[in-house]
Residue frames as qw, qx, qy, qz and C-alpha x, y, z in Angstrom:
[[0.000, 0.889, 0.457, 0.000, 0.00, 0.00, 0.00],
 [0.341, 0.449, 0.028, 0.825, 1.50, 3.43, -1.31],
 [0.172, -0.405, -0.389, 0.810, 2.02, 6.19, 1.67],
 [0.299, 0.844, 0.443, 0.056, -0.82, 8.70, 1.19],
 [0.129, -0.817, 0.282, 0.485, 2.16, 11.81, 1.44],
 [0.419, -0.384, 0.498, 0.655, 3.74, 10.32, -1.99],
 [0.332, 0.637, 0.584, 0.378, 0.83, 11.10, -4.03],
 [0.071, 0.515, 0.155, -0.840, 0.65, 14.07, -5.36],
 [0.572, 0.620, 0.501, -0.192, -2.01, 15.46, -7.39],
 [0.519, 0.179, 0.425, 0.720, -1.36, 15.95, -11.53],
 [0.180, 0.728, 0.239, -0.616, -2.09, 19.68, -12.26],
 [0.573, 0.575, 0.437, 0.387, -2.48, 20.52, -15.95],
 [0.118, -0.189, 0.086, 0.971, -1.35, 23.89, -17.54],
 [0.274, 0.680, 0.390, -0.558, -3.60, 26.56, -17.97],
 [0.547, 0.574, 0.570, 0.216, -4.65, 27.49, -21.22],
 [0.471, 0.102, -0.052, 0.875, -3.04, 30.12, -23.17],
 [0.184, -0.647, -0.241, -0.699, -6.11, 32.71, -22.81],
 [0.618, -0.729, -0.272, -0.114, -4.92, 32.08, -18.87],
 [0.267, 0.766, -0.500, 0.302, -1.87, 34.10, -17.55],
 [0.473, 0.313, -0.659, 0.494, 0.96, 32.57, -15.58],
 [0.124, -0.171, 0.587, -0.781, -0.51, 34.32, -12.33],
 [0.829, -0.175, -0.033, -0.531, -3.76, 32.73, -12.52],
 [0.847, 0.159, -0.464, 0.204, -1.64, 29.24, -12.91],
 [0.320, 0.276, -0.675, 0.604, 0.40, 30.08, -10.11],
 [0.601, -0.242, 0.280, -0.708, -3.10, 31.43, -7.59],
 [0.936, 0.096, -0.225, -0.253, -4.57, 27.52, -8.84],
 [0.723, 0.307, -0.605, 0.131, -1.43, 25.84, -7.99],
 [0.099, 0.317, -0.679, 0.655, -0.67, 27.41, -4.50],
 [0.696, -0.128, 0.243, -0.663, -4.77, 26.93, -3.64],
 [0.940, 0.137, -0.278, -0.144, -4.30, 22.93, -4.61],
 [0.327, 0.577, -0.528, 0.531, -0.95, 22.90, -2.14],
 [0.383, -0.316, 0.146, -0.856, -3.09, 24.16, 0.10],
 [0.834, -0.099, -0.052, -0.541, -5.71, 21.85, -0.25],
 [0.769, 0.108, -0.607, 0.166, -3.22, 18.47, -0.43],
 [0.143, 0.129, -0.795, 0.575, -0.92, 19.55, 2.94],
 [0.483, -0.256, 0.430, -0.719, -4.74, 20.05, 4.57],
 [0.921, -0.061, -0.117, -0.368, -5.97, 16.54, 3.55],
 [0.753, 0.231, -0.549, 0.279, -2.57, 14.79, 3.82],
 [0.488, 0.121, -0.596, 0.626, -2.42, 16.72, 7.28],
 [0.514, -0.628, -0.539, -0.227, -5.12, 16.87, 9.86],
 [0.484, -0.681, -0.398, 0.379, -4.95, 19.36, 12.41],
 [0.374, -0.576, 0.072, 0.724, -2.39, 22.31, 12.50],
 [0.250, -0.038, 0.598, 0.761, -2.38, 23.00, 8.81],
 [0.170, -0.503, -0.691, -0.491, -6.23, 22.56, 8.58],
 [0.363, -0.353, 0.237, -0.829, -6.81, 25.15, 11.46],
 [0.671, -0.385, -0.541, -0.331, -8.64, 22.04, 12.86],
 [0.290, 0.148, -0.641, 0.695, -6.83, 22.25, 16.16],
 [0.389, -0.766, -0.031, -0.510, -9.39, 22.94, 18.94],
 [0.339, 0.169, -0.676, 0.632, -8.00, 23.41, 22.44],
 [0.467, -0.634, -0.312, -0.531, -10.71, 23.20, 25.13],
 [0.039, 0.345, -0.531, 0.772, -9.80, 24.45, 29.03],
 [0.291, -0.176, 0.649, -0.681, -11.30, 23.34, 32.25],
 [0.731, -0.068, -0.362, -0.574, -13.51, 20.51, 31.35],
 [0.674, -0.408, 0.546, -0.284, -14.44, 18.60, 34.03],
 [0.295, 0.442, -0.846, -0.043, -12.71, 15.23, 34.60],
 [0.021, -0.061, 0.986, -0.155, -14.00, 11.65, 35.22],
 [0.173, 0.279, 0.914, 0.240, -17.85, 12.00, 34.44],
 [0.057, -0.409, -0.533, -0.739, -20.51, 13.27, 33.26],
 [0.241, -0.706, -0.648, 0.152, -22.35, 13.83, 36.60],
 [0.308, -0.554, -0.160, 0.756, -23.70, 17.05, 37.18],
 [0.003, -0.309, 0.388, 0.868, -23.15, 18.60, 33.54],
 [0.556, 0.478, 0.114, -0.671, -26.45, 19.70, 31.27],
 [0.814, 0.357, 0.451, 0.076, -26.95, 17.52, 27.78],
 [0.344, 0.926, 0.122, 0.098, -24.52, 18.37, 25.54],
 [0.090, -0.934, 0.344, -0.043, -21.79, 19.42, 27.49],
 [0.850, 0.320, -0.414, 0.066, -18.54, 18.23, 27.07],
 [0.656, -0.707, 0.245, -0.102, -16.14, 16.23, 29.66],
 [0.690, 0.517, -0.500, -0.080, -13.07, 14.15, 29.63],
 [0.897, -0.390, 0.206, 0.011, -11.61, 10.62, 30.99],
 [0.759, -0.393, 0.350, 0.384, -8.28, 10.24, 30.52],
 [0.004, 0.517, -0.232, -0.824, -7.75, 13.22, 27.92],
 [0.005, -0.362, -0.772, -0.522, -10.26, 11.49, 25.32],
 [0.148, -0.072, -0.304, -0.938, -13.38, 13.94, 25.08],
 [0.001, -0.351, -0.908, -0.227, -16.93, 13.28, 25.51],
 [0.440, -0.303, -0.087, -0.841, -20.32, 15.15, 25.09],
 [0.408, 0.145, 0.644, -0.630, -22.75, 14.38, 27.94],
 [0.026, 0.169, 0.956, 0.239, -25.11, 11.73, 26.55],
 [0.335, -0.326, -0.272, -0.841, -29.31, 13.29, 26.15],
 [0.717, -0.430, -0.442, -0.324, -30.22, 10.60, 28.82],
 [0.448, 0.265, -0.524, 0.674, -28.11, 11.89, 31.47],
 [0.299, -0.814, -0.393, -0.307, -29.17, 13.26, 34.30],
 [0.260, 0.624, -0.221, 0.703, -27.70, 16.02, 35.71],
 [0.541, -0.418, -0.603, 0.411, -27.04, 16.44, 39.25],
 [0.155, -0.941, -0.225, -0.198, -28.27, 19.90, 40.62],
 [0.500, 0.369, -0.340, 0.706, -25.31, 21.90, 41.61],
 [0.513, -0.652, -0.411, 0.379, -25.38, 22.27, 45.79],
 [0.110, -0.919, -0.224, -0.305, -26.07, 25.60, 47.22],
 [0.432, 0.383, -0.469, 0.668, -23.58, 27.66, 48.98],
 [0.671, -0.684, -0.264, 0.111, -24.30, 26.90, 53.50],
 [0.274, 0.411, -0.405, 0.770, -22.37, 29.37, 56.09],
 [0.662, -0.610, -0.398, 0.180, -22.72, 29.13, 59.82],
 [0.161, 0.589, -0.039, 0.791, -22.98, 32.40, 61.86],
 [0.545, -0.410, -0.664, 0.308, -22.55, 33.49, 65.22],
 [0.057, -0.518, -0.056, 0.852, -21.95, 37.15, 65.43],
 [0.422, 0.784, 0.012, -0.455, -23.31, 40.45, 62.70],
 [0.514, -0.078, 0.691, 0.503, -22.61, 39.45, 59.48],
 [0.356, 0.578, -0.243, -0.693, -23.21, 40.95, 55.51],
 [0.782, 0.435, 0.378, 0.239, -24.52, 38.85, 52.91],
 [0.023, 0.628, -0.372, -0.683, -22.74, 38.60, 49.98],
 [0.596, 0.388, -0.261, -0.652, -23.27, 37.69, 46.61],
 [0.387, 0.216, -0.895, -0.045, -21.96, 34.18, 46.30],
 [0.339, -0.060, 0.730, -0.590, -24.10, 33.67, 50.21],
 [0.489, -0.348, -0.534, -0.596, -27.19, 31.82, 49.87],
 [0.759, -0.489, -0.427, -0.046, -28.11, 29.55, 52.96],
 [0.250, 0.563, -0.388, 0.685, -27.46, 30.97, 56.11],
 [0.724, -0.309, -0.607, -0.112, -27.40, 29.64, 59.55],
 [0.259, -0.745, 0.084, -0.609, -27.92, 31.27, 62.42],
 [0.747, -0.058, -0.652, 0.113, -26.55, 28.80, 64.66],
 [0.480, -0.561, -0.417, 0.530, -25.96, 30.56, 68.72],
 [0.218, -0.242, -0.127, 0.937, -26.22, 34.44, 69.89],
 [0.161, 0.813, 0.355, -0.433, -28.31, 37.68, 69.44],
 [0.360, -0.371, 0.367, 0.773, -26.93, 39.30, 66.50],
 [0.501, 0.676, 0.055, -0.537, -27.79, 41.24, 63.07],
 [0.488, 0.184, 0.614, 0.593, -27.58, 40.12, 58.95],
 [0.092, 0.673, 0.065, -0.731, -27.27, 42.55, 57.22],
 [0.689, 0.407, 0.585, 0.129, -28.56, 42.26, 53.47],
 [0.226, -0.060, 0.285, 0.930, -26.68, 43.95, 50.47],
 [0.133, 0.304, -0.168, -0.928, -28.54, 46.40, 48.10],
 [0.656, 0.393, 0.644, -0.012, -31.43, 44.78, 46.55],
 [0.448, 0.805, -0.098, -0.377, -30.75, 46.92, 43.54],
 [0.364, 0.639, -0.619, -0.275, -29.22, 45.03, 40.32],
 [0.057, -0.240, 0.964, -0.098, -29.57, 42.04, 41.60],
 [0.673, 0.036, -0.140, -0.725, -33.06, 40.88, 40.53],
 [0.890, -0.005, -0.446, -0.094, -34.02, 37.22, 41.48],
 [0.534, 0.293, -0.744, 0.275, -31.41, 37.07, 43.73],
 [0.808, -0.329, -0.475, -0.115, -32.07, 34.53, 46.81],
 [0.061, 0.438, -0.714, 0.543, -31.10, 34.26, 50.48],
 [0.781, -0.451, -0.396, -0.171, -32.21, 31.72, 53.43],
 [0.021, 0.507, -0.614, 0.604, -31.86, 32.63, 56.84],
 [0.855, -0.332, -0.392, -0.071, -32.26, 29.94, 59.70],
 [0.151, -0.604, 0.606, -0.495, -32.09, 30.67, 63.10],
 [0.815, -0.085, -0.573, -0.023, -31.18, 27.15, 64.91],
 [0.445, 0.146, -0.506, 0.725, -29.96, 29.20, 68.02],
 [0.351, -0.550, -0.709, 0.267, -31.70, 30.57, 70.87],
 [0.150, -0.367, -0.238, 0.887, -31.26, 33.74, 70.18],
 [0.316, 0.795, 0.268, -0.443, -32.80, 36.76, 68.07],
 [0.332, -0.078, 0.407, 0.848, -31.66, 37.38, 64.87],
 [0.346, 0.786, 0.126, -0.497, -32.79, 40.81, 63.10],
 [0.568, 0.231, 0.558, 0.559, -32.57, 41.07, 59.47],
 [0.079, -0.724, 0.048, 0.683, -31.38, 44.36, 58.19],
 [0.589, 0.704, 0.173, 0.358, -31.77, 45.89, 54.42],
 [0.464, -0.135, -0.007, 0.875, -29.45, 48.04, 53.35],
 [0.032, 0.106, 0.062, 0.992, -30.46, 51.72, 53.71],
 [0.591, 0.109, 0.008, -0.799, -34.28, 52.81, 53.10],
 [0.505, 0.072, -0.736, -0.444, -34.88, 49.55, 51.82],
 [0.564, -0.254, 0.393, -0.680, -37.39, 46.89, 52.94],
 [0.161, 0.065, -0.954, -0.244, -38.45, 43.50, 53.23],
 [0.206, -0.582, -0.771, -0.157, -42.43, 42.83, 52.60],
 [0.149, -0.765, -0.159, -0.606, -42.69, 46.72, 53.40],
 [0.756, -0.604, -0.228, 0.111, -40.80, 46.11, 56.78],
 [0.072, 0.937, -0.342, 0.014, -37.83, 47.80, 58.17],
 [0.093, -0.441, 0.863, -0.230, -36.00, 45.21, 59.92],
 [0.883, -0.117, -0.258, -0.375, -37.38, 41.21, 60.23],
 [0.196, -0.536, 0.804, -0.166, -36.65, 39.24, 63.30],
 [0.713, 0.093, -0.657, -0.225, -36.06, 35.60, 63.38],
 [0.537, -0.578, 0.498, -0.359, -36.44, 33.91, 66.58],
 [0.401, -0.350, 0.842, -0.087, -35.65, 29.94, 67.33],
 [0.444, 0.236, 0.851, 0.154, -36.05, 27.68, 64.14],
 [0.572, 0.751, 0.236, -0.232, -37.75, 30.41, 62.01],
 [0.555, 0.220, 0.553, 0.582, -36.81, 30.23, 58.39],
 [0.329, 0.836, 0.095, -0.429, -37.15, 33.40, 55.97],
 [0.491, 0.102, 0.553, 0.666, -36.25, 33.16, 52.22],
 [0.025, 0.743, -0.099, -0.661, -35.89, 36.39, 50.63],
 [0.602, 0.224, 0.518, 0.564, -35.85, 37.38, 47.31],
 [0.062, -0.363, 0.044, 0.929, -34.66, 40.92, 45.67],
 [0.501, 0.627, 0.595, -0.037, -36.97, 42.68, 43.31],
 [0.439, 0.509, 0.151, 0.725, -34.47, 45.08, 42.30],
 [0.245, -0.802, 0.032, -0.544, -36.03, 48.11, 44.51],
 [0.461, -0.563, 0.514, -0.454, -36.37, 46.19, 47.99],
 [0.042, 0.248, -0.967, -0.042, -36.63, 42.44, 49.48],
 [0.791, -0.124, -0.081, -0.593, -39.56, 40.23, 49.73],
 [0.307, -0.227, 0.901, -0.205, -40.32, 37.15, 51.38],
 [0.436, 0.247, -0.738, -0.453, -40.84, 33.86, 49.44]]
């Protein structure tokens, strides 16, 4: 069997009512076209380099998406199911600011205040406070703002409150 690199295609000459530089444009675009079939990858721009894809399986990721086992590729099969991606939990004992990344919060011993960011820009965005401690906990907006038209909302032993911005102020869900 004959290496595929020692073929090379026959090009004909160009008729005479075609100049030299056309013949030469035709000769370098057929060059072209051999090194990209005789060489897959670098030559044919086919390279693709793909960064941070998760490693060992598919759990977790949407249909579609792609993962890899021992640097071979795969796309996330359509009958996967995806594993919901776990909520960020923080256990508090003194005054504390949400922040953006916060969701679940636990109120876990003491009197003390949470203080909630801006509710502006941040449409949709959740919080869950749970007091699991014997004390009081007050929930504080920032500034003028409110939650369900309230200034401040306490939580006493075991109460839950999920919040949720509307852009202006907070509301409870």
């Amino acid at each position: 069997m004959a290496d595929r690199r020692s073929i090379q295609p026959i090009i004909p000459s160009a008729p005479r009512e075609y100049s030299s530089d056309h013949q030469n444009a035709v000769q370098r675009s057929l060059d072209v076209l051999y090194g990209m079939l005789q060489n897959p990858g670098e030559l044919r721009g086919t390279n693709l380099i793909l960064t941070n894809l998760q490693s060992g399986s598919d759990t977790g990721l949407e249909v579609g998406a792609l993962f890899q086992i021992d640097s071979i590729v795969y796309i996330t099969p359509h009958d996967a199911t995806p594993t919901p991606p776990k909520k960020p939990y923080l256990a508090k004992t003194a005054n504390y600011t949400l922040l953006a990344a916060d969701y679940l919060v636990e109120c876990t011993a003491n009197t003390f205040i949470i203080t909630l960011p801006t509710a502006v820009g941040i449409v949709g965005k959740e919080y869950v406070i749970k007091n699991s401690g014997t004390g009081t906990i007050t929930v504080d907006p920032n500034g003028s703002q409110t939650i369900d038209g309230a200034v401040i909302q306490n939580l006493i032993q075991y109460d839950v409150m999920k919040i949720m911005s509307n852009g202006t102020n907070w509301m409870i869900v």
